[in-house]
Structure formats: C-alpha cells, structure tokens
C-alpha positions, 0 to 999 in steps of 0.5 A: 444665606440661601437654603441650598447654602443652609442644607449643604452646611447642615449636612457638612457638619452632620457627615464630619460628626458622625466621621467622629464617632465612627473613629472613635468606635473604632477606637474604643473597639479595639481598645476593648479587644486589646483588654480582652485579649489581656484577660484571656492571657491572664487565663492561660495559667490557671488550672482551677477556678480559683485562679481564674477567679484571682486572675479575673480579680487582677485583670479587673483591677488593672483595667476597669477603670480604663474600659468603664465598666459599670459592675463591680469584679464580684457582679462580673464573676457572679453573672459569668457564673449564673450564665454558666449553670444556665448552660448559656456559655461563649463559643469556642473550639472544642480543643479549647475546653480541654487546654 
C-alpha cells in the first residue's frame, strides 16, 4: 500500500466518523429541545411555585432517563433556585414574566 493510498483511507474513515457524530449531535439536540419544550409545556399551568415544583418533578420523572442527566429532581430544582437568589436567571421577554 502506498502512502497516498494509507492517508486517503486514513482520512476516508476520519471524515465518515465525524459525519457520525455530527448526525448524532443533531440528533441528540433536538431530542434535548423536544424535552425542553415538554417541560415548558408542563410549565404553563402553574400559578405558584409548588406547582412548577410538581410539574418539574413529573416532567423529571418522565424523561430523565431518556436525556441522562447526571443530578437528581431535587439537585435540579436546588440549583435553578440558588441561580435564581444569585440574580442569575435565563433570558426571556418581559411579557414572559407576567403570563
């Protein structure tokens, strides 16, 4: 085998790896955009934070699994909450704060 012949098979099976991954990123993003949307949609009929927190619970338990998170419902919740006292908090239209 020539080294023309080596590189050409060695970049060959590099370039249709990473074609590989980038299919599968794309598919894991819009798996994890699909759970996010179920979770805001979850969020819609909450008037308190109690029921954010049970419909975060039930959201966690119906989908954890599938997107693989690493924290438990309660580590989740407990962090969104310190971000939240922090003043850190995600982006979002004003009109959004008072539907």
């Amino acid at each position: 085998m020539s080294e023309e012949q080596f590189y050409t098979i060695k970049n060959s099976v590099l370039h249709h790896i990473q074609e590989l991954f980038e299919e599968m990123e794309e598919g894991l993003v819009m798996q994890h955009q699909e759970k996010y949307t179920l979770l805001e949609d979850s969020f819609e009929s909450a008037n308190e934070v109690g029921e954010l927190r049970v419909a975060f619970e039930q959201w966690y338990r119906d989908h954890a699994e599938d997107i693989d998170l690493e924290s438990t419902a309660d580590e989740l919740w407990s962090n969104a909450l310190a971000s939240a006292e922090d003043g850190i908090s995600a982006d979002f239209d004003e009109e959004d704060q008072y539907m």
